[in-house]
Steps between C-alpha positions, in 0.01 A plus 500: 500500500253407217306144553630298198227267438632371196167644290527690176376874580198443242416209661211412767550379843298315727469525837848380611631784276611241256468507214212357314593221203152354491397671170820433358355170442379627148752493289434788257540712801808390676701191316451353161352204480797333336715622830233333714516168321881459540473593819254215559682271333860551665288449819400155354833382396644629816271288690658146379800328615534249228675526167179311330271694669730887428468367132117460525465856610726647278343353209155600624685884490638454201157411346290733671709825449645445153303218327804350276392255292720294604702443825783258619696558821796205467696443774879472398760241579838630416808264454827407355383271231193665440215715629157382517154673535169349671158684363323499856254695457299767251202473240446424197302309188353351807489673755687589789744222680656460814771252553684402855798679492707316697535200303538513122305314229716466214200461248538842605835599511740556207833669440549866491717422127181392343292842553718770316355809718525301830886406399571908413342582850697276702803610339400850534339523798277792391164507348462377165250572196388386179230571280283256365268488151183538673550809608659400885763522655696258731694603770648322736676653855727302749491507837850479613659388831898485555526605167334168353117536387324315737144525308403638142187637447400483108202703397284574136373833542305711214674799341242757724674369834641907556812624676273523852432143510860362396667700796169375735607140321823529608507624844237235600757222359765686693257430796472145449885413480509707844237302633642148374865628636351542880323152451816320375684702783265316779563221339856463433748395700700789610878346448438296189195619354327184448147483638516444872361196738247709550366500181552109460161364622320716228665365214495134661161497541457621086717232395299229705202630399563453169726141549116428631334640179718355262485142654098524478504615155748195418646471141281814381707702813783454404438625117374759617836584761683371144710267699518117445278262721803425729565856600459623878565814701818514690619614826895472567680596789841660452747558788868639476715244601749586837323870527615528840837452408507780233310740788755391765796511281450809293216677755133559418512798252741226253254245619190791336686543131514113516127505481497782311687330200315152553200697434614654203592112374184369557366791303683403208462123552141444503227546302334833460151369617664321802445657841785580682500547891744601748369265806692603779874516584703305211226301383309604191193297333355495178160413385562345127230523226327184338832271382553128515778357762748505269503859375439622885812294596686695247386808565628461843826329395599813260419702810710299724790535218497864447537537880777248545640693169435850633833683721365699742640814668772440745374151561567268174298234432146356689277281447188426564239161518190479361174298649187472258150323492189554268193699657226252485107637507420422881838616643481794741828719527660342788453094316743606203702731638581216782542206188765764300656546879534145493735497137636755613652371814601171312704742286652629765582152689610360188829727386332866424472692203232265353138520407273236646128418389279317776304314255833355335643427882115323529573266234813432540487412875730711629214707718202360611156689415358732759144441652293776432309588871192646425317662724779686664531867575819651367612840503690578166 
């Protein structure tokens, strides 16, 4: 039986009797140099494990292998009311930019209706071209997940970009939707497909890292987060009310499309730059973008109302109660989590299906405020 070593007949071994890539290193003999750049930089964006940090290295592709004069890769919010992208990252006029993709600036956001070509994409979900006076061309391709476009990335290319590049262009954006998919995956609950406890500390620590930046910056922060000089992070704590019930009454798999659905409410009830978690069990958080108390109470009541509206599967109505505080810039994870506990189980003490704020139980008297311990050790 022949040795297969896996070497082209024309091709030299070494001493293993393997065979010998080494001078394949020069591109004009083996690979084009264009293959050998790709391949370099889908090693780089395979490398990260963030969404900010994918977008970095894609652009950096992008740029490198096909020099648009102009990129912008939006991240895409789909809804019932309306769909809304976020331009987080790309070049242009000046320069490249890189924006946290996690969390939304809405200097930088806008709705899909007011961009024409963005509006036809979403609604087609294919790639989408027009031609512009200068002699460019604009076209932007979608990177769809569950048959909703997830991302859009908008390009200005010059009329010489050939047929070579464009299917190199789109296999490499192909590539990056994969890539994003497997991240999301890891970081998605599997029943609900919110993002998972485990993913909770990240965005935490974001959003008290910049409750921290915003409250050195004072007035001129929160101009720049466009919110007024009352607003605040929030973190509420949202629990199905009588969950054991529903799970001993109707069994565990009844008890799953419970969450299921709940999950599918929240969706639709918050914000599209809120952060939505599945905690653990029935009890779901979400981390609420700069708004004053008012609006987050709100928020949360519409929430609790489309629940208590909502007839789920085989089991009717549910409810659930709703604990909330503001993130304030020295908390660490365990201090507000442990104040929106505190609503939270006022809410529940006090009747159910309710939303609670600590700071409005504070004031009012009917809790008393927590000592923060410093110096302890907590495990969270």
């Amino acid at each position: 039986m022949a040795n297969y070593t896996g070497a082209h007949p024309a091709s030299p071994q070494n001493a293993a009797g393997l065979a010998d890539i080494s001078g394949y290193n020069r591109p004009s003999e083996r690979y084009p140099a264009a293959m050998l750049e790709l391949i370099a930089h889908v090693v780089k964006i395979s490398a990260r494990r963030d969404r900010t940090e994918i977008n970095s290295a894609m652009v950096d592709a992008l740029m490198d292998l096909f020099n648009p004069q102009r990129l912008t890769i939006y991240r895409c919010y789909s809804g019932h009311r309306k769909s809304v992208v976020f331009a987080c990252a790309g070049s242009g006029p000046q320069g490249q930019f890189l924006r946290n993709a996690y969390l939304p600036d809405h200097r930088f956001c806008q709705t899909i209706e007011r961009d024409p070509l963005l509006r036809q994409c979403h609604k087609e979900l294919s790639a989408v071209i027009d031609f512009l006076e200068d002699g460019t061309h604009r076209i932007i391709f979608p990177v769809i997940r569950l048959d909703e476009p997830i991302y859009f990335i908008d390009l200005e290319l010059t009329d010489e970009f050939s047929a070579d590049q464009r299917v190199t262009l789109m296999g490499l954006i192909e590539y990056f939707g994969n890539h994003i998919a497997l991240l999301d995956y890891g970081e998605a609950d599997t029943l609900t497909g919110l993002s998972s406890r485990k993913t909770f500390d990240k965005h935490l620590f974001e959003l008290l890292g910049q409750a921290a930046t915003d409250r050195m910056l004072g007035e001129s922060g929160w101009k720049r987060r466009q919110g007024p000089p009352n607003s605040n992070h929030w973190l509420a704590v949202c629990d199905i009310d009588h969950f054991k019930q529903i799970n001993d009454n109707h069994g565990h798999l009844i008890g799953d499309e419970v969450l299921i659905m709940l999950s599918q409410v929240m969706r639709q009830a918050f914000r599209f730059d809120d952060q939505l978690f599945r905690f653990g069990g029935e009890e779901f958080v979400a981390l609420l973008q700069p708004t004053d108390q008012n609006s987050a109470q709100a928020v949360l009541e519409r929430f609790r109302t489309d629940v208590e509206q909502t007839v789920f599967s085989r089991v009717g109505h549910v409810t659930v109660s709703v604990g909330f505080s503001k993130l304030l810039p020295n908390d660490t994870p365990t201090d507000v989590i442990d104040r929106a506990d505190e609503a939270l189980y006022y809410a529940k003490r006090n009747g159910r299906n309710r939303v609670d704020g600590y700071e409005q139980l504070i004031a009012s008297n009917k809790l008393a405020a927590r000592e923060i311990a410093k110096g302890e050790v907590e495990l969270f």
